[in-house]
N, CA, C and O atoms as a GROMACS GRO file, in nm:
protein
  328
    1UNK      N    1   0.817  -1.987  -0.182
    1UNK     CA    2   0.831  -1.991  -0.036
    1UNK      C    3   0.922  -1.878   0.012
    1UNK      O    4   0.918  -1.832   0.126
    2UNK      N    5   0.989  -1.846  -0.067
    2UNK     CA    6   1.099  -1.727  -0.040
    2UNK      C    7   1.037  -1.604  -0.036
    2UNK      O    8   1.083  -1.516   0.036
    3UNK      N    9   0.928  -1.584  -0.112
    3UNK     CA   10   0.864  -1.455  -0.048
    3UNK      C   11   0.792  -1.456   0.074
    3UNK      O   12   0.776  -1.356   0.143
    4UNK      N   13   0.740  -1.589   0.104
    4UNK     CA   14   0.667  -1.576   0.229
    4UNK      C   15   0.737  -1.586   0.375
    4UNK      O   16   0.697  -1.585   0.491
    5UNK      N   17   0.828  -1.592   0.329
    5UNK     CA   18   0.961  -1.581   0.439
    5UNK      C   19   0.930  -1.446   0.463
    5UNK      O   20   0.856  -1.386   0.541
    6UNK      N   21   1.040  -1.405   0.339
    6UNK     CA   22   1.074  -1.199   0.383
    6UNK      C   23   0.878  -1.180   0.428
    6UNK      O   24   0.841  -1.140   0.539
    7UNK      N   25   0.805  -1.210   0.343
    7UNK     CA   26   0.656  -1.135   0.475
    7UNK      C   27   0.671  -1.215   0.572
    7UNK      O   28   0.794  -1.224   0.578
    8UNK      N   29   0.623  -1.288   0.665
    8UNK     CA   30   0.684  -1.312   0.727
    8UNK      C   31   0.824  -1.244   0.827
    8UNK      O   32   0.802  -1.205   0.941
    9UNK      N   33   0.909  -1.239   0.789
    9UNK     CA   34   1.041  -1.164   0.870
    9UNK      C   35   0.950  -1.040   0.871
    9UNK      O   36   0.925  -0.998   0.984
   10UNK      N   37   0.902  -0.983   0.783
   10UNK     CA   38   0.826  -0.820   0.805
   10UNK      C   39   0.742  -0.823   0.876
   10UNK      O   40   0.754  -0.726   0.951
   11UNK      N   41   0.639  -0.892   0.905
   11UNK     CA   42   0.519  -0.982   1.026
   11UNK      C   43   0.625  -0.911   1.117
   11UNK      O   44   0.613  -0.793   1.148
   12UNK      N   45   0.743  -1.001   1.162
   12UNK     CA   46   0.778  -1.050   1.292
   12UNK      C   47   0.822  -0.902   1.322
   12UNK      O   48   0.799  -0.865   1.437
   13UNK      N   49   0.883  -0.807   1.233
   13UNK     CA   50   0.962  -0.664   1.271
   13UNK      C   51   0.863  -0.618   1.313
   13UNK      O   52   0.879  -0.581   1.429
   14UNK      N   53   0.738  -0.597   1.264
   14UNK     CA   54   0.631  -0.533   1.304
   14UNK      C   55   0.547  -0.548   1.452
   14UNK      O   56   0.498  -0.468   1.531
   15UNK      N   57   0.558  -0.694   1.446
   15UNK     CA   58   0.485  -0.712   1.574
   15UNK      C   59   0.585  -0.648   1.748
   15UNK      O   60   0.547  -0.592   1.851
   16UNK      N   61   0.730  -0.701   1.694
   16UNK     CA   62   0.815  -0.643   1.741
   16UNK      C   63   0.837  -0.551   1.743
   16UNK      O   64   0.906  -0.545   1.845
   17UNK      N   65   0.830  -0.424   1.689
   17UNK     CA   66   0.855  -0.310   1.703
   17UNK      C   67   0.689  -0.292   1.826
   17UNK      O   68   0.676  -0.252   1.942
   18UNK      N   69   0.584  -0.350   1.713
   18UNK     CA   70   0.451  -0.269   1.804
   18UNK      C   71   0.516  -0.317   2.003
   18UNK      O   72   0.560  -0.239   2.087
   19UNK      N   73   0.496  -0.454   2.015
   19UNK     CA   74   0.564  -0.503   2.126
   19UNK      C   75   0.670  -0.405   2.223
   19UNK      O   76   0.637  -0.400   2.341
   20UNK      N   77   0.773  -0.340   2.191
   20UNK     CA   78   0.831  -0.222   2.250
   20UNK      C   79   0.792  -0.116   2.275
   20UNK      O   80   0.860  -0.039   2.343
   21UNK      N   81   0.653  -0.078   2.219
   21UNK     CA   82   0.573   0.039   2.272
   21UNK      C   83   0.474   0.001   2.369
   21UNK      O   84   0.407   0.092   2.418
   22UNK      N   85   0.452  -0.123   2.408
   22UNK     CA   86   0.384  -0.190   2.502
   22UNK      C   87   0.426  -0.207   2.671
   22UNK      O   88   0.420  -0.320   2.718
   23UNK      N   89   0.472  -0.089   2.762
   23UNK     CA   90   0.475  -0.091   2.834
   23UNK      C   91   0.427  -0.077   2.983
   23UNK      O   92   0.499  -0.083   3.083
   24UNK      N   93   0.281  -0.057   2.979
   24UNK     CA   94   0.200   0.006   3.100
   24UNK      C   95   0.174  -0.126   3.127
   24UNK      O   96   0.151  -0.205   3.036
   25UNK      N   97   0.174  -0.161   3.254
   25UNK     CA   98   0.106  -0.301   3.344
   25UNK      C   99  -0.026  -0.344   3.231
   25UNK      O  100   0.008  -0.429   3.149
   26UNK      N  101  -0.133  -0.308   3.221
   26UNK     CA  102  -0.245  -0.356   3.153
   26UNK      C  103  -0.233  -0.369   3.023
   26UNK      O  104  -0.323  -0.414   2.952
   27UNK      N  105  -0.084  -0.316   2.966
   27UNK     CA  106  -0.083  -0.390   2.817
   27UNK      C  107   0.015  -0.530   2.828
   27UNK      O  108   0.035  -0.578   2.716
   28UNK      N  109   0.077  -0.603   2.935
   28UNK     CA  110   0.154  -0.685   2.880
   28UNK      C  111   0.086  -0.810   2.834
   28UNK      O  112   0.127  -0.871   2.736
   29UNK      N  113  -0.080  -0.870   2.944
   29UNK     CA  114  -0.123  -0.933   2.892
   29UNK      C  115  -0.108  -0.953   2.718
   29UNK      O  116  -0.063  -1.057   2.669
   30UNK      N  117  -0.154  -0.834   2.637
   30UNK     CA  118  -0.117  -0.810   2.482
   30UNK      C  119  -0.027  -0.878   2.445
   30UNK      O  120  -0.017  -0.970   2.364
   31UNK      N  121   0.061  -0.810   2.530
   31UNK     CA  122   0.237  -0.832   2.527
   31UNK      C  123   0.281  -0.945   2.447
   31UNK      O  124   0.333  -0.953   2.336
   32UNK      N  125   0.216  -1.101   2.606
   32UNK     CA  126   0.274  -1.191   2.593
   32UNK      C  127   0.184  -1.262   2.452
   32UNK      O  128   0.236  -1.356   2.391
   33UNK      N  129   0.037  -1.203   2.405
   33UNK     CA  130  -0.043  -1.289   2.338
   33UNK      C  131   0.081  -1.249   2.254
   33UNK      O  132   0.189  -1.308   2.262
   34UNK      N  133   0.058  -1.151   2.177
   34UNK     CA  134   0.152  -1.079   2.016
   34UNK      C  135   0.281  -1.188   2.030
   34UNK      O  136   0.306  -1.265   1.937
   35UNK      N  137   0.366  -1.187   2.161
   35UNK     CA  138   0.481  -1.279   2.162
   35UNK      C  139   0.437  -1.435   2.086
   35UNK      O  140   0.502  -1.478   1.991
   36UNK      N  141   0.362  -1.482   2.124
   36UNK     CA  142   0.306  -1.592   2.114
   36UNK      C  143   0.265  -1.609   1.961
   36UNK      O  144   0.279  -1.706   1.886
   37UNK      N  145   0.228  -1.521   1.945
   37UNK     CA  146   0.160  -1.522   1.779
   37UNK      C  147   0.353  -1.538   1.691
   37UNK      O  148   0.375  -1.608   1.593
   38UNK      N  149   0.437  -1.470   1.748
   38UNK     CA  150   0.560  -1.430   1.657
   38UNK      C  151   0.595  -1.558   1.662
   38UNK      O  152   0.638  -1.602   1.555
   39UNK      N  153   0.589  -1.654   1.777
   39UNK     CA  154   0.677  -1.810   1.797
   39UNK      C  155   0.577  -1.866   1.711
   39UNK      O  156   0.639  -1.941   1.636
   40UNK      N  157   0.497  -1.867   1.692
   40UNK     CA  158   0.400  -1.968   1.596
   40UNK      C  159   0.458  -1.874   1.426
   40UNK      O  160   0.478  -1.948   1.330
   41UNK      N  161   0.472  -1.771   1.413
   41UNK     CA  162   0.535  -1.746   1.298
   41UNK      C  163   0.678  -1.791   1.275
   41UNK      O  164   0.723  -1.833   1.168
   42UNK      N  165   0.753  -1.775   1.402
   42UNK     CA  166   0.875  -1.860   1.338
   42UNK      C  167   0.871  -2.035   1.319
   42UNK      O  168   0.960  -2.106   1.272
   43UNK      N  169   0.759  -2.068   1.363
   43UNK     CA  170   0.771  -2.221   1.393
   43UNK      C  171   0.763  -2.259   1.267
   43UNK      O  172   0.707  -2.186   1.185
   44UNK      N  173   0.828  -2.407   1.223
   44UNK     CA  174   0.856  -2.493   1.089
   44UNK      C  175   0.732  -2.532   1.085
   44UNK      O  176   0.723  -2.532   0.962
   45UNK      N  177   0.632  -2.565   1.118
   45UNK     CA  178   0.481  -2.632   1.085
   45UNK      C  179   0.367  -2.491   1.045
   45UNK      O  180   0.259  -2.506   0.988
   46UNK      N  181   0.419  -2.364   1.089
   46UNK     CA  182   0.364  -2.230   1.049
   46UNK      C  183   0.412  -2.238   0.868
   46UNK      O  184   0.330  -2.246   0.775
   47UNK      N  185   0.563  -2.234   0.854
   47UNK     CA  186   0.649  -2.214   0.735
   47UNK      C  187   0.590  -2.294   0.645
   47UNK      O  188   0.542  -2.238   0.546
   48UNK      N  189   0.580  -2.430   0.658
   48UNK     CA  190   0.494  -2.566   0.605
   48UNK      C  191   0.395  -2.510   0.564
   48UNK      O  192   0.414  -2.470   0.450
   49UNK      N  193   0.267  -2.480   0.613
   49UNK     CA  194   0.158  -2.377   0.591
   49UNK      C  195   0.150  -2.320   0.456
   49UNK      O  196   0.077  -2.339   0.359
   50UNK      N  197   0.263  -2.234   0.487
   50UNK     CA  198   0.251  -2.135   0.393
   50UNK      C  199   0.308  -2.152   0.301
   50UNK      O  200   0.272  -2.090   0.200
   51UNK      N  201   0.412  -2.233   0.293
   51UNK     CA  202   0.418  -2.304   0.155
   51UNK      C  203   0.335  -2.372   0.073
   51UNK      O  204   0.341  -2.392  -0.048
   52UNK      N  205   0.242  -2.411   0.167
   52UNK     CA  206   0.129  -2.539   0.081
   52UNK      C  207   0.061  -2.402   0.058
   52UNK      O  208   0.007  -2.402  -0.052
   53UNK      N  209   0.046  -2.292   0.121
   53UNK     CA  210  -0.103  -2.197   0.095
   53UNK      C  211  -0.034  -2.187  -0.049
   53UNK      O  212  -0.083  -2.250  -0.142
   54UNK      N  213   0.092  -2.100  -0.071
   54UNK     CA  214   0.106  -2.036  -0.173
   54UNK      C  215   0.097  -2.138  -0.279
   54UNK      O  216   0.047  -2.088  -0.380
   55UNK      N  217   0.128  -2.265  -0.293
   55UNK     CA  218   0.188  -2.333  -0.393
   55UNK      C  219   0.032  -2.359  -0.443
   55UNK      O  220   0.008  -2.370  -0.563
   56UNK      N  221  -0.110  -2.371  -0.309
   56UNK     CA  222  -0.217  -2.350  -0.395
   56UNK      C  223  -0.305  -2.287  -0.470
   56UNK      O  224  -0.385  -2.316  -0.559
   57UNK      N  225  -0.248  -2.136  -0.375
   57UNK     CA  226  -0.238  -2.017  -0.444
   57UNK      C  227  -0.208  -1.974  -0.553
   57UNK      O  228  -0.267  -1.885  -0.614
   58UNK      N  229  -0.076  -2.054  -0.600
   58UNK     CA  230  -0.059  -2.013  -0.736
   58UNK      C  231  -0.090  -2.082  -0.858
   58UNK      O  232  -0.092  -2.046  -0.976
   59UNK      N  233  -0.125  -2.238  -0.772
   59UNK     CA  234  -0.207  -2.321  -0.847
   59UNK      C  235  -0.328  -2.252  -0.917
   59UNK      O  236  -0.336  -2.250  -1.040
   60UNK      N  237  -0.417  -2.198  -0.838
   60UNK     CA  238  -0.511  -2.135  -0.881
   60UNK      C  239  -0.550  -1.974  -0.909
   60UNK      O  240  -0.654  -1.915  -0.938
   61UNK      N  241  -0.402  -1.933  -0.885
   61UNK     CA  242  -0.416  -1.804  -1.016
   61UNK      C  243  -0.467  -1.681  -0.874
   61UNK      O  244  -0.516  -1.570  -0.894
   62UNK      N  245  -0.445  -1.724  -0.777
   62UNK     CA  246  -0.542  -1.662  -0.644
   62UNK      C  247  -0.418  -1.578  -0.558
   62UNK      O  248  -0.447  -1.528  -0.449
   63UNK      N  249  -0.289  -1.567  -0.608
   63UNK     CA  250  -0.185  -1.485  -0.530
   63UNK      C  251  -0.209  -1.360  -0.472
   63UNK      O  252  -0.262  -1.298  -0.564
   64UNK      N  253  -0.202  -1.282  -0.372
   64UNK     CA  254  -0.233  -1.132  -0.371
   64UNK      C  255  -0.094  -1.097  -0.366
   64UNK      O  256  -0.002  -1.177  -0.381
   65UNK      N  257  -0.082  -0.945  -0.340
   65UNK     CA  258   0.025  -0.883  -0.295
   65UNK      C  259   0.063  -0.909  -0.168
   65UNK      O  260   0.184  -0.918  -0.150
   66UNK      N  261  -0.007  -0.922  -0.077
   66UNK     CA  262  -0.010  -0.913   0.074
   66UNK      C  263  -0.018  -1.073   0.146
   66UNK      O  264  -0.111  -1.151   0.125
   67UNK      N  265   0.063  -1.092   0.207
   67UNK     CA  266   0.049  -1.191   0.288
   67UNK      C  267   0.030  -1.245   0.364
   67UNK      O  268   0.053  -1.175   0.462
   68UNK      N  269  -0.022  -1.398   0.411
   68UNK     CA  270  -0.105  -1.379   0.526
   68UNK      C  271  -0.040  -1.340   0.674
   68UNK      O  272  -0.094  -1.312   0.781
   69UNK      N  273   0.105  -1.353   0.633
   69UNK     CA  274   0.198  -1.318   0.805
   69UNK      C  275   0.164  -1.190   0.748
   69UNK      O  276   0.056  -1.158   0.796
   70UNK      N  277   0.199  -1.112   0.679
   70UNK     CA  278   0.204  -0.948   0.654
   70UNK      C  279   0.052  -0.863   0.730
   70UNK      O  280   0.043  -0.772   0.812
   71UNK      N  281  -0.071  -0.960   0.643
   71UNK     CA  282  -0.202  -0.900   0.611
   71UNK      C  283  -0.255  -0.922   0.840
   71UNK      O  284  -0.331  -0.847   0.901
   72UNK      N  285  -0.201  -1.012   0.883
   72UNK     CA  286  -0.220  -1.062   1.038
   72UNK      C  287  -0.164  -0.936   1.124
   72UNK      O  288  -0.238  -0.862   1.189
   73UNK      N  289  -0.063  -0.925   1.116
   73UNK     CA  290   0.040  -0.827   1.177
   73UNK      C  291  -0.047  -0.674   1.128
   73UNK      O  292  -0.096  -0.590   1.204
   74UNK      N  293  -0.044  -0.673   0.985
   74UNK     CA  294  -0.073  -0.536   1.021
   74UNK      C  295  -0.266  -0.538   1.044
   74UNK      O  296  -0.320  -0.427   1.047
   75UNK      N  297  -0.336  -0.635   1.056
   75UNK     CA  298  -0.416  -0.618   1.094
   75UNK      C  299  -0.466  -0.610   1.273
   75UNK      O  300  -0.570  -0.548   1.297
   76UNK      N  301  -0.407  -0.661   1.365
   76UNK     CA  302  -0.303  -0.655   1.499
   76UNK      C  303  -0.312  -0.512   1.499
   76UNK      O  304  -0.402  -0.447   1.551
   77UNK      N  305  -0.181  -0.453   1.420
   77UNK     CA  306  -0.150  -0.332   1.451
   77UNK      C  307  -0.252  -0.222   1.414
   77UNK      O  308  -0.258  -0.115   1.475
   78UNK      N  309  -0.322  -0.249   1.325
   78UNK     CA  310  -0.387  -0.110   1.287
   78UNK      C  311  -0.333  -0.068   1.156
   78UNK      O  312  -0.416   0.005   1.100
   79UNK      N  313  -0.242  -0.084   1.096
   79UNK     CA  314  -0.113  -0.050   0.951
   79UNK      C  315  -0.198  -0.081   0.828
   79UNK      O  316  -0.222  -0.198   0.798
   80UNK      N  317  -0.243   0.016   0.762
   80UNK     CA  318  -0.217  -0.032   0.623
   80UNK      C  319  -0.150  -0.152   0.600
   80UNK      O  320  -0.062  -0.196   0.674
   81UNK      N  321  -0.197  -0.214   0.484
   81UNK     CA  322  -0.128  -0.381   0.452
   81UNK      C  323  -0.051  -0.316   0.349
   81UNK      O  324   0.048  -0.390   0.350
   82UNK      N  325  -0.029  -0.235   0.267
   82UNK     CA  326   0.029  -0.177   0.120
   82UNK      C  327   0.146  -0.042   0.180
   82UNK      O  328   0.209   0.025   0.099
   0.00000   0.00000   0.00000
């Protein structure tokens, strides 16, 4: 669960950083969705999640490098996941 934290915390820098380049009237709509996505990443029933993902994840030998807060965010942004 401790790695899916730090992805996770890296999710949230990311979306946040993209979020501060978001300033023209017709991007805040974006704005507030991306905001919205980060409160459901900090939320305890998100964290829950992803503990059960990984723990079945590793049950079955199925771990990647990339995670699903990581692989979300930079798919959002446009970023390479690696």
């Amino acid at each position: 669960l401790f790695f899916f934290n730090l992805d996770t915390d890296r999710a949230l820098v990311l979306l946040e950083e993209y979020c501060k380049k978001l300033r023209k009237p017709e991007e805040q709509q974006l704005k507030k969705a991306i905001r919205k996505v980060m409160g459901i990443f900090k939320s305890s029933l998100f964290q829950a999640l992803l503990g059960s993902f990984r723990k079945k994840a590793t049950r079955h030998g199925t771990t990647s490098h990339t995670s699903l807060p990581v692989a979300l965010a930079c798919d959002v942004l446009g970023y390479p996941k690696d």
